[in-house]
C-alpha positions as CSV (number, residue, x, y, z in Angstrom):
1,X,28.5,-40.0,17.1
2,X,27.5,-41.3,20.4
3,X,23.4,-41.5,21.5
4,X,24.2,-38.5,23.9
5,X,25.9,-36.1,21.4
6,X,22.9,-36.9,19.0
7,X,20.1,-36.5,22.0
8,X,22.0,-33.4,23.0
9,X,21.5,-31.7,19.2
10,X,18.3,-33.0,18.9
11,X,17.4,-31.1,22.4
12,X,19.1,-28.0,21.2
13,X,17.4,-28.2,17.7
14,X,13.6,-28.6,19.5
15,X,14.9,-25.4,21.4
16,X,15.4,-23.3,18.0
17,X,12.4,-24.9,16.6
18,X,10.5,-23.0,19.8
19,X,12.0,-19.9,19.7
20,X,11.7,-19.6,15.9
21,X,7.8,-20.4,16.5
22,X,8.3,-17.5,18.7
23,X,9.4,-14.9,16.3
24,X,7.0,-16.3,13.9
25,X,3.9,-15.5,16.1
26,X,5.1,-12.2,16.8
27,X,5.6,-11.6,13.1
28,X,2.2,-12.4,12.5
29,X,0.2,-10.7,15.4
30,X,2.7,-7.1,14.9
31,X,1.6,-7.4,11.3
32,X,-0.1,-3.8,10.8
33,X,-2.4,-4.8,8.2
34,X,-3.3,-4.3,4.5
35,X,-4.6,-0.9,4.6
36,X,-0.9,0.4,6.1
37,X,1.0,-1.5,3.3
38,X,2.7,0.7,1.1
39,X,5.8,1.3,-1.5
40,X,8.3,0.6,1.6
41,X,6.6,-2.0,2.8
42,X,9.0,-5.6,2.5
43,X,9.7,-8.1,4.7
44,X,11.8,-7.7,7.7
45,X,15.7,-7.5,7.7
46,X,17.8,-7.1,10.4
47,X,18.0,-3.3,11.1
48,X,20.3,-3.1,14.3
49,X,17.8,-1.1,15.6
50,X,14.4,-2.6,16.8
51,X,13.0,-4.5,18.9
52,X,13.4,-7.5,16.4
53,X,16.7,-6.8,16.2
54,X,17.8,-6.4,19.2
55,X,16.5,-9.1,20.9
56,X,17.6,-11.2,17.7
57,X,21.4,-10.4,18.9
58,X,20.7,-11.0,22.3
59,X,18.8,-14.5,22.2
60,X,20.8,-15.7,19.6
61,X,24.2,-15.0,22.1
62,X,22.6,-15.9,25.0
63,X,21.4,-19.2,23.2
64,X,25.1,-19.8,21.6
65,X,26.9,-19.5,25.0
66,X,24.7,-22.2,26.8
67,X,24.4,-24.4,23.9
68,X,28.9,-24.1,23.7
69,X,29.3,-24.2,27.5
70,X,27.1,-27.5,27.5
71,X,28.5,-28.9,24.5
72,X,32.0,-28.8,25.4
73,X,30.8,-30.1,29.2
74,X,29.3,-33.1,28.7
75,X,29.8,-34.4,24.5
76,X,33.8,-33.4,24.3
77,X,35.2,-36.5,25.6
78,X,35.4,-38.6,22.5
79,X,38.0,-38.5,20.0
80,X,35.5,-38.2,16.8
81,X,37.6,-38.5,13.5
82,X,36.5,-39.0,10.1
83,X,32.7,-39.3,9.6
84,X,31.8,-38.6,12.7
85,X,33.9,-35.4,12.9
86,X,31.9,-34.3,9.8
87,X,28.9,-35.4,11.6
88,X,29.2,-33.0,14.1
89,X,30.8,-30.4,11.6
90,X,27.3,-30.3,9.8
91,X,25.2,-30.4,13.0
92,X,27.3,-27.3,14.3
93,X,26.6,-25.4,11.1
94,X,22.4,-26.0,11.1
95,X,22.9,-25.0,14.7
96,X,24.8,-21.5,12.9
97,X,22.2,-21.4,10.9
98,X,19.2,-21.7,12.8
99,X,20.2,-19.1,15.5
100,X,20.5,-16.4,13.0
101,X,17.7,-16.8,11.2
102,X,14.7,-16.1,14.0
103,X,14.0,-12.8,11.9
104,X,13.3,-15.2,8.6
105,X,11.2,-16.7,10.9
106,X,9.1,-13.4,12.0
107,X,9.0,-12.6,8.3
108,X,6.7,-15.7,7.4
109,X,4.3,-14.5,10.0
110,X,4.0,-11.4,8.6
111,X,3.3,-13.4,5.8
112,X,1.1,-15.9,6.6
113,X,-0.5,-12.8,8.6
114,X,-0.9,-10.7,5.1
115,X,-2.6,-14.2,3.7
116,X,-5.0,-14.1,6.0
117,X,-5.9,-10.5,5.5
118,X,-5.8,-11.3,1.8
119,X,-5.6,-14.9,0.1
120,X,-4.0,-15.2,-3.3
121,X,-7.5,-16.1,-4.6
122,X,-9.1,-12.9,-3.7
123,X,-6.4,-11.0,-4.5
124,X,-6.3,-12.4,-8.3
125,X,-9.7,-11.4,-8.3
126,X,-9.4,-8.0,-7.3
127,X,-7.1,-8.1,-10.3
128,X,-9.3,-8.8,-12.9
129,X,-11.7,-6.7,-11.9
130,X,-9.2,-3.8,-11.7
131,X,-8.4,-5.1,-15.1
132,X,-11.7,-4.9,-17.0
133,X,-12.6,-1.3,-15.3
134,X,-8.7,-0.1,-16.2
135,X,-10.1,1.8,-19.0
136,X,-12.8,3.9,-16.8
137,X,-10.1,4.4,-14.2
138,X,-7.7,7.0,-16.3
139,X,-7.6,11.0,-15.7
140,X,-9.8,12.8,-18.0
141,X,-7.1,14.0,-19.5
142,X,-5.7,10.5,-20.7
143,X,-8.8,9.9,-23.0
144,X,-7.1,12.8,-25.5
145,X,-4.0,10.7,-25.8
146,X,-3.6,8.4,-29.3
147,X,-1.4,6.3,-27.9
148,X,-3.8,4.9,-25.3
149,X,-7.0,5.3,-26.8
150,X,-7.2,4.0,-30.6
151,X,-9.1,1.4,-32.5
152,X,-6.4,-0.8,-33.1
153,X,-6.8,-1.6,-29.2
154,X,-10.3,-2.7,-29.3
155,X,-10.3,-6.6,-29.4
156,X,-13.8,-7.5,-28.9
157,X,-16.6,-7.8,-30.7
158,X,-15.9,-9.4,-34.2
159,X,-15.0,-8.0,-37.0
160,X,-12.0,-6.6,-34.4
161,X,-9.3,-6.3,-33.3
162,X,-8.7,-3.9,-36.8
163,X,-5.1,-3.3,-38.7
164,X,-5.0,0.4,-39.6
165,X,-3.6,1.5,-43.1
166,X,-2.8,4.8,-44.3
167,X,-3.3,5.6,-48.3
168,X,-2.1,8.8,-49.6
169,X,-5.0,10.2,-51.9
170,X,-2.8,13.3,-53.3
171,X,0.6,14.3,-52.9
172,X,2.5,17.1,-53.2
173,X,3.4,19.9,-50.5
174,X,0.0,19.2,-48.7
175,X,-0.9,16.0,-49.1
176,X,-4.0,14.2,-48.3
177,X,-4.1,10.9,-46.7
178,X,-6.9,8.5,-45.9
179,X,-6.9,6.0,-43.3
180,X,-8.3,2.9,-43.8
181,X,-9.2,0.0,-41.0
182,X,-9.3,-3.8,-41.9
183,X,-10.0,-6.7,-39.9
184,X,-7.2,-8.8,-38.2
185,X,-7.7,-12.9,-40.0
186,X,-6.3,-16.0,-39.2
187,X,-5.5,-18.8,-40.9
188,X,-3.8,-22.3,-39.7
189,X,-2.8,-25.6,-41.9
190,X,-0.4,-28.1,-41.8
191,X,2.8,-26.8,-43.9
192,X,2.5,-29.6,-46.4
193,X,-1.7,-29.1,-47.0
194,X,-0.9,-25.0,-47.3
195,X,2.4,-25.6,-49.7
196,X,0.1,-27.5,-52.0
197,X,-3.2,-26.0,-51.5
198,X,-0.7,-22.6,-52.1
199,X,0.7,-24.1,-55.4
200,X,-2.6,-25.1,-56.6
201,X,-4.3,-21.1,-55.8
202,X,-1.4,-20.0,-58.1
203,X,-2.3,-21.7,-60.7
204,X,-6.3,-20.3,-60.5
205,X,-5.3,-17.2,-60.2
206,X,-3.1,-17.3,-62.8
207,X,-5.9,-18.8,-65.4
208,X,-8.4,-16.2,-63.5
209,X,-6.1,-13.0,-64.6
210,X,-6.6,-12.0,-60.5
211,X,-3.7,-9.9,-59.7
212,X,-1.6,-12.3,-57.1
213,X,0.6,-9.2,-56.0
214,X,-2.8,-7.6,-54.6
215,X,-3.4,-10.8,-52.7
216,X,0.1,-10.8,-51.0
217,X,-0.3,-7.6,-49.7
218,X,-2.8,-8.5,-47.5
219,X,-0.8,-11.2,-45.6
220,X,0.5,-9.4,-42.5
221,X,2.5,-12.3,-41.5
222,X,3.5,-15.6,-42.0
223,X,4.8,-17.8,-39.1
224,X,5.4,-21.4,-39.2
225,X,5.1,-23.2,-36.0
226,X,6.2,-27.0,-36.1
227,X,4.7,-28.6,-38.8
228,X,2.2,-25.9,-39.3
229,X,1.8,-23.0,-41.1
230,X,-0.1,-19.7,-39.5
231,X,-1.4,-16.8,-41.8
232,X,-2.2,-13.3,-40.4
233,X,-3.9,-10.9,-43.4
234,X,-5.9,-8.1,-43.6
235,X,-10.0,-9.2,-43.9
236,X,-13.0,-6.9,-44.8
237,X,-12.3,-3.2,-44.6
238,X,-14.3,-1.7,-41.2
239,X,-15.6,1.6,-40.2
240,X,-15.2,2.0,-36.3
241,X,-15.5,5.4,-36.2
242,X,-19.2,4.2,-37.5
243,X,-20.2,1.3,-35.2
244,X,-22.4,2.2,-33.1
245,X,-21.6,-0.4,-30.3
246,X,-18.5,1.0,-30.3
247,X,-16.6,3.7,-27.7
248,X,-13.9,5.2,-26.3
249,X,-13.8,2.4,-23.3
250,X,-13.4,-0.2,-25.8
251,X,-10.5,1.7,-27.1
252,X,-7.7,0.8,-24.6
253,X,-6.4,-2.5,-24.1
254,X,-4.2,-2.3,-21.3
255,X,-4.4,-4.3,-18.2
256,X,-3.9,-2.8,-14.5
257,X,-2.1,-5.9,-12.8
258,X,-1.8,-9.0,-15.0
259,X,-2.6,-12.0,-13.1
260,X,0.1,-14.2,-11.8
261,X,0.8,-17.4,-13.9
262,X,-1.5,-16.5,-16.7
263,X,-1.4,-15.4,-20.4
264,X,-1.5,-12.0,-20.8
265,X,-3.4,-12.5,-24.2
266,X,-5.7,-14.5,-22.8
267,X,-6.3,-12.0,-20.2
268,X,-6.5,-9.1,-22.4
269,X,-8.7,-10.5,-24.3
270,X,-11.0,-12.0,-22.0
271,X,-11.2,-8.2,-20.1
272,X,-12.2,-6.9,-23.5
273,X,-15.2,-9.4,-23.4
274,X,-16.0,-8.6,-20.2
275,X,-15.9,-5.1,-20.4
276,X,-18.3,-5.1,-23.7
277,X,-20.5,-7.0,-22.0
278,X,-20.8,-4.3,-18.8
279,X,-21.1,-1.6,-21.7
280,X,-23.7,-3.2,-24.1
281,X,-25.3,-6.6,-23.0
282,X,-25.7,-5.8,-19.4
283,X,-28.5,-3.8,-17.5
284,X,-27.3,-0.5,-16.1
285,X,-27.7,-1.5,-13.0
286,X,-25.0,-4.3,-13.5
287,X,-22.5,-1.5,-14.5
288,X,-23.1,0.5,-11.2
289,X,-22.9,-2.5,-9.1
290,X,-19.3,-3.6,-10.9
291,X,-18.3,0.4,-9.7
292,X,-19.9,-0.6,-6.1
293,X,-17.4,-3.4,-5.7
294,X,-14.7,-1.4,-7.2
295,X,-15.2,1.7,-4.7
296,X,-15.0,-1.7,-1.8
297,X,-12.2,-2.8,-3.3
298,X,-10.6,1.1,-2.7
299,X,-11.6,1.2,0.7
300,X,-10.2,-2.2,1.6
301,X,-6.4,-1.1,0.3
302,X,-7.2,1.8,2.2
303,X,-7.0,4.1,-1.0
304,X,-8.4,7.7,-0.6
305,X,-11.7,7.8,-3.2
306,X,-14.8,10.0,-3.9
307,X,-16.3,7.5,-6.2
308,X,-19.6,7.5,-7.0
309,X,-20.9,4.5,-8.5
310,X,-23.6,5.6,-9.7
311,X,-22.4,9.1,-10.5
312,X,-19.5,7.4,-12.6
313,X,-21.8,5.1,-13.8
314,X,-23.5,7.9,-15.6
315,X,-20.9,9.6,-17.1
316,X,-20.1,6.6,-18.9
317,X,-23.3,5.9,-20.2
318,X,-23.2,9.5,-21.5
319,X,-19.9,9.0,-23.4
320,X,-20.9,5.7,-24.7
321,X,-23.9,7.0,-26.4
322,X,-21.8,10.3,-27.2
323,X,-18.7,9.1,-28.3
324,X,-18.5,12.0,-30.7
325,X,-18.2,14.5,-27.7
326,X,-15.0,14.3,-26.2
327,X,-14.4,13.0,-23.0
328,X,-12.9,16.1,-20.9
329,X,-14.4,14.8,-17.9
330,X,-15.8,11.7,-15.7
331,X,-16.0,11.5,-12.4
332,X,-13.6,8.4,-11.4
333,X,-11.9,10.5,-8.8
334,X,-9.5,8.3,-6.5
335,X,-5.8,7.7,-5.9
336,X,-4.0,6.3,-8.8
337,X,-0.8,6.5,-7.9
338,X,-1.5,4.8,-4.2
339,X,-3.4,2.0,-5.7
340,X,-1.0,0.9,-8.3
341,X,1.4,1.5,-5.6
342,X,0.1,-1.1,-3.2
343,X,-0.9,-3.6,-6.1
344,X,3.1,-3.3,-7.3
345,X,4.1,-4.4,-3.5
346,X,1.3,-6.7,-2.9
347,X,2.7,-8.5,-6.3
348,X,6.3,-8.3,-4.7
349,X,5.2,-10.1,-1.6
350,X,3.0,-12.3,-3.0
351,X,5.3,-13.6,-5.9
352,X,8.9,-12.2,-4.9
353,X,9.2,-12.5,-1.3
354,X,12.3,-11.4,-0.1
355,X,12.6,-13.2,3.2
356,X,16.5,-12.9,3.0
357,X,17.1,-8.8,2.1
358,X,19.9,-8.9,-0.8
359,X,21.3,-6.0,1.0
360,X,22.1,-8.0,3.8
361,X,22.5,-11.7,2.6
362,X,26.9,-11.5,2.1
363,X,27.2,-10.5,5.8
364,X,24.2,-12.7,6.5
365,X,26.1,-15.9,5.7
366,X,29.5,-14.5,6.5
367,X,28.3,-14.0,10.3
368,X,26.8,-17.8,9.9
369,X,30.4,-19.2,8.3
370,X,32.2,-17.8,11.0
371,X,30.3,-18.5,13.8
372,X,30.7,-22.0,12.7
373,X,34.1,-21.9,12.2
374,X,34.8,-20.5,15.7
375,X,32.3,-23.1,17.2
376,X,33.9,-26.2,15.4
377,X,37.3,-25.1,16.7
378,X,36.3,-24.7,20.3
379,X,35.1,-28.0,19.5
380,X,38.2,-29.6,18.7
381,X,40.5,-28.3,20.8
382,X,38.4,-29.0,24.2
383,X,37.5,-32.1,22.4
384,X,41.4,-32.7,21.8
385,X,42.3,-32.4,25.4
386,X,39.4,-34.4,26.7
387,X,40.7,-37.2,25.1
388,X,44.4,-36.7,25.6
């Protein structure tokens, strides 16, 4: 390609560049804030419609006519073949490309607009706050259910997490059963150290008269991993429904919003910790103030509440100590269904940004493919009589 053909895309391209910053600044100062996201709420694709829109179709047309009239003015007089036919070929098509993609461009300032608002660090940690008060957060009438609420949920403090087992006492037509909980062990070796230390046990047991069948029955699992050998079994037999620094908040394991990027063991887990620590190491006060930044943390996604901290921070104290009362009522009163509305799209945006709507992206590239088409053959035909 000759040095004016190149200059002349360069020019063009620094054009784009400028009108793309455009749409990006709109993006970002039209962006309506946090407090108005909501379940709709994605990034911009082209709707026909608005003001985006429209003045998408009309720039990009406007822009497209000048940039053909010019190019087939002044850079149509040499007879490119070969390489520098595909040169130009290529350029064409970023040129395609770029023109119809301002409204990508408006969607990253929305973006980088929402960032602001909210950076990915603060957000996390709304998270895992959300995440060790998800068990205070439920409607009373959740605390009845089984399912959400048992002992085999609690994971923190040792002797737990707990393996339940149910023993039938006496059969018949009305049988009697009796539930039984043990603690969840762990043991880890290298396969060759457990085969022989395994071998060796056998043979103890055997001269000891111990029942190895009994012993068996304890192992819950058995997972080799590598060259190692992991053993789950069943440990000392506990009484939870006897430990006294033990309640129904303790009793549910699941998390609000796992964090992006990390285990979800690791996070249950360490939410368990934390949680016990709010319930039974921690001052009262400490509690109340963890409710405090919740209730901010409401008002800031602009979630309707009447949260109490320390109202709420009562009640809890009063079911911990309590725990044989049942829990018909604490008062944790707020919008559930908004807030984990608003963290599911904040977790789209953040981690699945859809700059490019599916619903749009086939005619998306099929407008791109021909506009290119139809430039690169204006191209060569103007550029064909030029040089005959």
């Amino acid at each position: 390609m000759t040095e004016n053909i190149k200059r002349y895309f360069i020019k063009s391209f620094i054009v784009l560049a400028v009108i793309h910053l455009a749409y990006f600044s709109y993006g970002y100062f039209t962006f309506k804030g946090l407090k108005n996201i909501n379940i709709y709420t994605e990034f911009y694709r082209f709707k026909f419609y608005d003001d985006v829109s429209i003045s998408h179709f009309f720039v990009s047309g406007l822009f497209l006519l000048i940039f053909l009239i010019f190019l087939i003015r002044n850079h149509s007089r040499e007879n490119y073949k070969g390489g520098n036919l595909f040169k130009v070929a290529i350029c064409l098509l970023l040129i395609s490309f770029l023109t119809f993609s301002f409204f990508i461009s408006y969607s990253f300032g929305m973006n980088a607009k929402l960032k602001t608002e909210l950076s990915e660090n603060d957000f996390n940690n709304d998270k895992k706050l959300l995440n060790v008060l998800n068990p205070f957060l439920y409607g009373y009438t959740s605390y009845s259910s089984e399912k959400l609420f048992n002992y085999e949920n609690i994971l923190y403090p040792k002797p737990y997490p707990v393996i339940k087992q149910e023993d039938t006492i006496v059969t018949g037509e009305y049988p009697i059963t009796e539930t039984i909980y043990y603690s969840i062990d762990t043991i880890k070796a290298l396969t060759s150290t457990f085969d022989k230390t395994t071998h060796k046990a056998d043979s103890i047991f055997d001269i000891l008269g111990f029942d190895k069948e009994e012993l068996y029955k304890k192992v819950i699992a058995k997972t080799v991993i590598g060259d190692s050998t992991e053993i789950v079994f069943k440990g000392i037999q506990v009484h939870p429904e006897h430990d006294n620094d033990i309640c129904i908040f303790l009793e549910n394991k699941s998390l609000f919003s796992p964090v992006h990027g990390d285990s979800i063991d690791k996070q249950t887990y360490q939410a368990a910790v934390d949680r016990y620590k709010l319930l039974y190491n921690s001052k009262k006060d400490s509690l109340t103030y963890t409710f405090q930044r919740l209730d901010t943390i409401l008002r800031k996604y602009n979630i309707e509440t009447s949260l109490v901290p320390k109202q709420l921070t009562q009640d809890v104290y009063h079911y911990r100590d309590n725990k044989e009362e049942p829990l018909n009522g604490i008062r944790n009163t707020f919008d559930r269904k908004a807030l984990a509305e608003k963290i599911k799209t904040l977790n789209k945006l953040f981690y699945e940004p859809n700059y490019l709507h599916p619903n749009i992206m086939a005619i998306y590239f099929a407008v791109i493919v021909l506009v290119w088409m139809a430039l690169f053959l204006f191209y060569l035909i103007f550029n064909r009589k030029k040089s005959q």
